[in-house]
N, CA and C atoms as an extended XYZ file, in Angstrom:
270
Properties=species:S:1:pos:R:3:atomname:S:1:resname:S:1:resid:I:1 pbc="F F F"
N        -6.616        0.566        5.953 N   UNK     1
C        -6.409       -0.689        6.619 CA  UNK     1
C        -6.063       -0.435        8.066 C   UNK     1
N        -6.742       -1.080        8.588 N   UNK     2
C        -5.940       -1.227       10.246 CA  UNK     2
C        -4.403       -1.435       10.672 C   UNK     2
N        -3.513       -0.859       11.292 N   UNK     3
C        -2.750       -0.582       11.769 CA  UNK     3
C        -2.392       -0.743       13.229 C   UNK     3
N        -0.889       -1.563       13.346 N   UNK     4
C        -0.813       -1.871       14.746 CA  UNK     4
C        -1.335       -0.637       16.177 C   UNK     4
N        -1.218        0.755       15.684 N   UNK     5
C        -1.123        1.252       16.152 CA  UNK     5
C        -2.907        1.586       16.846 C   UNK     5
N        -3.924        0.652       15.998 N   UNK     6
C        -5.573        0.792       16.600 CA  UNK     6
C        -6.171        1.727       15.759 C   UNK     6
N        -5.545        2.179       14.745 N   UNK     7
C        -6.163        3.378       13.505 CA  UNK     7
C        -7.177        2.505       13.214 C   UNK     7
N        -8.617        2.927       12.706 N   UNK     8
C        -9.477        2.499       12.120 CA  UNK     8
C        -9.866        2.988       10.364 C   UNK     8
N       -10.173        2.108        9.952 N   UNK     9
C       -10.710        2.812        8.835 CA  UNK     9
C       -11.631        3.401        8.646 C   UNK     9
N       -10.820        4.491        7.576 N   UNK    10
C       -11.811        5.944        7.496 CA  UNK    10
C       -12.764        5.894        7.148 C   UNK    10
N       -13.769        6.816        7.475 N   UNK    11
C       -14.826        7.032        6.685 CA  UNK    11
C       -14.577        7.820        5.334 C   UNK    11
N       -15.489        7.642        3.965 N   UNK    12
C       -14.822        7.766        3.399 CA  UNK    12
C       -14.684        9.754        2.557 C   UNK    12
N       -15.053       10.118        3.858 N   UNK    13
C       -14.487       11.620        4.041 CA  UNK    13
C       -13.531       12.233        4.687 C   UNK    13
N       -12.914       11.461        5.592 N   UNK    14
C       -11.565       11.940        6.777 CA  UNK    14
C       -10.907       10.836        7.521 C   UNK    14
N        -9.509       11.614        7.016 N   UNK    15
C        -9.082       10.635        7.385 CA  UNK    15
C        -8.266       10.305        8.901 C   UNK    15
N        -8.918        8.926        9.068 N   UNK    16
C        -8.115        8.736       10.920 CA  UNK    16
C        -7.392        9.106       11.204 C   UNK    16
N        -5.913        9.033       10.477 N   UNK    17
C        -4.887        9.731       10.969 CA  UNK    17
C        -4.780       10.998       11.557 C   UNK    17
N        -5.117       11.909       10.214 N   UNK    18
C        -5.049       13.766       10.641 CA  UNK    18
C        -6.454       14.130       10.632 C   UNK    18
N        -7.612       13.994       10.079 N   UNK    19
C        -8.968       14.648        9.853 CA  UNK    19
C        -8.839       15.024        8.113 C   UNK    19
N        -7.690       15.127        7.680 N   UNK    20
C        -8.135       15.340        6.283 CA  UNK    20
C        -9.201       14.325        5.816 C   UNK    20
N        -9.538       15.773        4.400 N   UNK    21
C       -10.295       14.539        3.672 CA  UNK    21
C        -9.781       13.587        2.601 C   UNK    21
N       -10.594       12.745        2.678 N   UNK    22
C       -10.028       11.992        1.332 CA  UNK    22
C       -10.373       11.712       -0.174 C   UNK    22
N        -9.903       11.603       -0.796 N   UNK    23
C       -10.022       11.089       -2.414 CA  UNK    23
C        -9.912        9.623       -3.155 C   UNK    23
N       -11.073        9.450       -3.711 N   UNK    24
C       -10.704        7.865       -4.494 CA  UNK    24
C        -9.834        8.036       -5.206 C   UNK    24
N        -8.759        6.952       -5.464 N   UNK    25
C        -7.993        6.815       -6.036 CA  UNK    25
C        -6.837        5.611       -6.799 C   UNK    25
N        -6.814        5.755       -8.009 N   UNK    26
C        -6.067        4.132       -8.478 CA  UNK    26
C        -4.715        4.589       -8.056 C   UNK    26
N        -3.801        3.844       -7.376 N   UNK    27
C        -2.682        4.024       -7.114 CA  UNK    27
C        -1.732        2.326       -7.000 C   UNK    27
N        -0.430        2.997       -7.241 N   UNK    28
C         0.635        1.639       -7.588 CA  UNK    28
C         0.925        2.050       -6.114 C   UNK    28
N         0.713        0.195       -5.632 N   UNK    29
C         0.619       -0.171       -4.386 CA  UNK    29
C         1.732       -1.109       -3.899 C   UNK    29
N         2.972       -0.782       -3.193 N   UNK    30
C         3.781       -1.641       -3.187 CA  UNK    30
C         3.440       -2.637       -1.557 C   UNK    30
N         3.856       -3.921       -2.284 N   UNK    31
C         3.443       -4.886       -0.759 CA  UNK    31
C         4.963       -5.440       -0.529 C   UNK    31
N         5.409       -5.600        0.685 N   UNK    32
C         6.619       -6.441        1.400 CA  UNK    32
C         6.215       -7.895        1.979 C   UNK    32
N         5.910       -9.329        1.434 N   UNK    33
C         5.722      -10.609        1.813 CA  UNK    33
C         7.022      -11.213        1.986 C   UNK    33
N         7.431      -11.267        3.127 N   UNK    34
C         8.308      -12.307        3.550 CA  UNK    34
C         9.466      -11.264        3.280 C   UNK    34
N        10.586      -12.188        2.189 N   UNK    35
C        11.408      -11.860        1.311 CA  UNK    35
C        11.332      -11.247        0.119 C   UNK    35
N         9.934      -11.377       -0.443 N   UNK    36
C         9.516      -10.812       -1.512 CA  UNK    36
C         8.880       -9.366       -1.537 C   UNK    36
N         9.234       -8.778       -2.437 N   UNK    37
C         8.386       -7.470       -3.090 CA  UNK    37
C         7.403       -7.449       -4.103 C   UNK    37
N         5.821       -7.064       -3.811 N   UNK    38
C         5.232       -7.011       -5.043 CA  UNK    38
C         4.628       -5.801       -5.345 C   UNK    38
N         4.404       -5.389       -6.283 N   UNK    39
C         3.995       -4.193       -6.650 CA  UNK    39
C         2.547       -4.430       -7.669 C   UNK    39
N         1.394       -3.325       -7.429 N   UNK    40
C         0.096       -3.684       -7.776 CA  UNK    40
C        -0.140       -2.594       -8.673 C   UNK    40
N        -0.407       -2.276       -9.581 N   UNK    41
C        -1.062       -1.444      -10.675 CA  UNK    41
C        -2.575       -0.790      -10.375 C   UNK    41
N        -2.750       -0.056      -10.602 N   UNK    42
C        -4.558        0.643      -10.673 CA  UNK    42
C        -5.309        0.142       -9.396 C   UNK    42
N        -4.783       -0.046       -8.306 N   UNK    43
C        -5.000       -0.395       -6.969 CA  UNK    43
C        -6.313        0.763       -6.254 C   UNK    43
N        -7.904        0.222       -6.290 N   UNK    44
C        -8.372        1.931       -5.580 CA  UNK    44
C        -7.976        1.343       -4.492 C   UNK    44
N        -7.839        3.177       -4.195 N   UNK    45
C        -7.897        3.123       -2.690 CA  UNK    45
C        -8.272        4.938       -2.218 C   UNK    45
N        -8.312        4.996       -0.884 N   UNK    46
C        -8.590        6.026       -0.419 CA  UNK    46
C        -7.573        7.027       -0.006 C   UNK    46
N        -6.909        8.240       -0.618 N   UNK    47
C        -5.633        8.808       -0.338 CA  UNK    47
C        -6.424       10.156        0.645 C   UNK    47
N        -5.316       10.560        1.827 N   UNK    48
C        -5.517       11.650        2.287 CA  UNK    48
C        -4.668       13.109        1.466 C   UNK    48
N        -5.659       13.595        1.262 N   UNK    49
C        -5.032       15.190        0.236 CA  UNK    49
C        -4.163       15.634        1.560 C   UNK    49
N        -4.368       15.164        2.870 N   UNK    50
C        -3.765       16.293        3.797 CA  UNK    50
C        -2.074       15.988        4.534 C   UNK    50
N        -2.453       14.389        4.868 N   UNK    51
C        -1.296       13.745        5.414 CA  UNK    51
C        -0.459       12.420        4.003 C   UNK    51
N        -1.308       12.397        3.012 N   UNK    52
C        -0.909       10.953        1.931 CA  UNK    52
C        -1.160        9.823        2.440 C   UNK    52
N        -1.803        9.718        3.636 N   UNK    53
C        -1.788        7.948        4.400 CA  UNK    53
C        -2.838        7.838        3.581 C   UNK    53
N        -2.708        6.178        3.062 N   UNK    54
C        -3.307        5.740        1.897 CA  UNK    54
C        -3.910        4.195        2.763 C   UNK    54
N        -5.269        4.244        2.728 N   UNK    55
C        -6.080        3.448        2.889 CA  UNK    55
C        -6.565        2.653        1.801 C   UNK    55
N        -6.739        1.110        2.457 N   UNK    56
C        -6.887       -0.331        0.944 CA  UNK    56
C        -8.547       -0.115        1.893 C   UNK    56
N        -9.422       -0.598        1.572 N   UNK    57
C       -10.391       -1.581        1.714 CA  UNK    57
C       -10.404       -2.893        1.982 C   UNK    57
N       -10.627       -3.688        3.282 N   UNK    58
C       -10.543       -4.554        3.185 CA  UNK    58
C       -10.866       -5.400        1.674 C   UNK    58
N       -11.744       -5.131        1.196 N   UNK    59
C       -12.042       -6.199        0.215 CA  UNK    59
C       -10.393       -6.258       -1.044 C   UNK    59
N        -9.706       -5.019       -0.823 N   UNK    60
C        -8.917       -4.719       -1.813 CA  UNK    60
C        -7.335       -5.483       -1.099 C   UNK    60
N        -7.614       -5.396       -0.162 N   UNK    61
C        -6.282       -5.987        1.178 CA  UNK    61
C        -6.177       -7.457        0.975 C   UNK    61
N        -7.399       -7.887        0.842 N   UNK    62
C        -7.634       -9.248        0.147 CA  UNK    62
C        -7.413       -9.982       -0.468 C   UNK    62
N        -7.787       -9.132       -1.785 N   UNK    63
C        -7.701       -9.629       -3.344 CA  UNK    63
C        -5.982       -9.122       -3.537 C   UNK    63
N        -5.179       -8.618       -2.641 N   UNK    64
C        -3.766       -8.689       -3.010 CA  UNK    64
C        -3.547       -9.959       -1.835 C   UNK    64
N        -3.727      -10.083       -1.301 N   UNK    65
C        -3.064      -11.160       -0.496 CA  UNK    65
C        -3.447      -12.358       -0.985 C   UNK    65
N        -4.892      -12.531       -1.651 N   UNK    66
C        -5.103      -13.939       -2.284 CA  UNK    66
C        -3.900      -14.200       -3.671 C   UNK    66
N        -3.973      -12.964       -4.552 N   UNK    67
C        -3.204      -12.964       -5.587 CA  UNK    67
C        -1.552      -13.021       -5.135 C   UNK    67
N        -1.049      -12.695       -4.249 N   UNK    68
C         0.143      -13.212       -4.296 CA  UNK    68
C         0.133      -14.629       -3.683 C   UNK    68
N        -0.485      -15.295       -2.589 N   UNK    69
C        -0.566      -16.705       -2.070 CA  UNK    69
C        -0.940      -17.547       -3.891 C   UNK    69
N        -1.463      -17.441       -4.141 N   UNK    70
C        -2.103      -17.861       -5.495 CA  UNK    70
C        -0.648      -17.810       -7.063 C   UNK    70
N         0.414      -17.164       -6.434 N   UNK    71
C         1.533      -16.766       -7.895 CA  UNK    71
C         0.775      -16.823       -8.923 C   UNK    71
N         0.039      -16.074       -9.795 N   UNK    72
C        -0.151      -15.756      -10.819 CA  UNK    72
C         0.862      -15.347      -11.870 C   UNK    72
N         0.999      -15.695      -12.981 N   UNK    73
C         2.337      -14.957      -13.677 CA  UNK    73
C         1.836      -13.231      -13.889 C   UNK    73
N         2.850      -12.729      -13.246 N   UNK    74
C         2.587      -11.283      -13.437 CA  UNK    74
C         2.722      -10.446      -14.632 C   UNK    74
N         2.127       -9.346      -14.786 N   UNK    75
C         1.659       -8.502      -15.987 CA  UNK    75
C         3.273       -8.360      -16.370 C   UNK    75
N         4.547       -7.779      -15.565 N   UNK    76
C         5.811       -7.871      -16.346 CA  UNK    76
C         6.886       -7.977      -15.031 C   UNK    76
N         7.869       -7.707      -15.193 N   UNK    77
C         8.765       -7.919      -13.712 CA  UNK    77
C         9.829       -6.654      -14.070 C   UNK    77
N        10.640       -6.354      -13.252 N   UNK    78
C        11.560       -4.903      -13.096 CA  UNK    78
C        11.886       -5.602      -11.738 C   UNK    78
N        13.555       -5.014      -12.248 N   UNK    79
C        14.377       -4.940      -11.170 CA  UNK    79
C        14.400       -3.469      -10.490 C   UNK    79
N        14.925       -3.768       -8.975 N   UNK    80
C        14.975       -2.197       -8.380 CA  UNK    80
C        16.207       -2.477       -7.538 C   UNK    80
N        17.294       -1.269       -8.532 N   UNK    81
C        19.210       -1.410       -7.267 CA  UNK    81
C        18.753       -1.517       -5.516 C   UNK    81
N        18.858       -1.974       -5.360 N   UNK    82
C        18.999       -1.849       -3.745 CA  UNK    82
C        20.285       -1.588       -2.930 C   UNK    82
N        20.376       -0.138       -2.175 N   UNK    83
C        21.580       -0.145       -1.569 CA  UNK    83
C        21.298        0.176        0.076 C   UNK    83
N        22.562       -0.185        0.917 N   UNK    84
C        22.477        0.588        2.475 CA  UNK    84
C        23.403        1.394        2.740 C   UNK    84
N        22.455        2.169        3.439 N   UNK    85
C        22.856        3.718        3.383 CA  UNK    85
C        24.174        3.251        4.894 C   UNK    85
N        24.008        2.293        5.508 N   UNK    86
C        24.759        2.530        6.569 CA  UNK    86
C        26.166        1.910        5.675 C   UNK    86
N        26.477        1.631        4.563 N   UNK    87
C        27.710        1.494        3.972 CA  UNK    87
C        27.843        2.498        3.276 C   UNK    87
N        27.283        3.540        3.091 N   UNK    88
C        27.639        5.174        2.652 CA  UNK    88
C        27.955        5.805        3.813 C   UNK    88
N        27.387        5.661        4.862 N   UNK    89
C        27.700        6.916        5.959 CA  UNK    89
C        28.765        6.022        7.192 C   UNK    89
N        29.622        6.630        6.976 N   UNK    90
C        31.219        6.667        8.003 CA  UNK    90
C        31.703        7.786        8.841 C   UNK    90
């Protein structure tokens, strides 16, 4: 996916970031909307073996952004503790 920073998407042998190459791959895809957290199951996408920057496909960038605008009841829900580290470190 495109990135503020003007990264383009890879071709699907190397990747923009470093030149590695890359691998198809289903991967659990976490998204940040708003206030909310969603997390995606069997997600392809394109992983770099060299750096891990993980490229969606537009068409795949999509079909998560339609599906959360859309609330579907999801496959199951899980909580995750959330803590800040700046109330551990004094």
């Amino acid at each position: 996916m495109d990135t503020e920073e003007g990264i383009r998407m890879p071709t699907e042998t190397n990747c923009a970031r470093c030149g590695g190459s890359l691998e198809r791959r289903a991967i659990t895809h976490q998204q940040p909307w708003g206030d909310e957290f969603y997390e995606f199951e069997d997600v392809p996408a394109l992983v770099c073996r060299q750096c891990g920057e993980v490229w969606l496909e537009a068409e795949i960038a999509q079909l998560i952004d339609r599906i959360i605008a859309e609330h579907p009841d999801p496959k199951r829900y899980h909580q995750v503790p959330v803590f800040s580290l700046a109330e551990f470190s004094s």
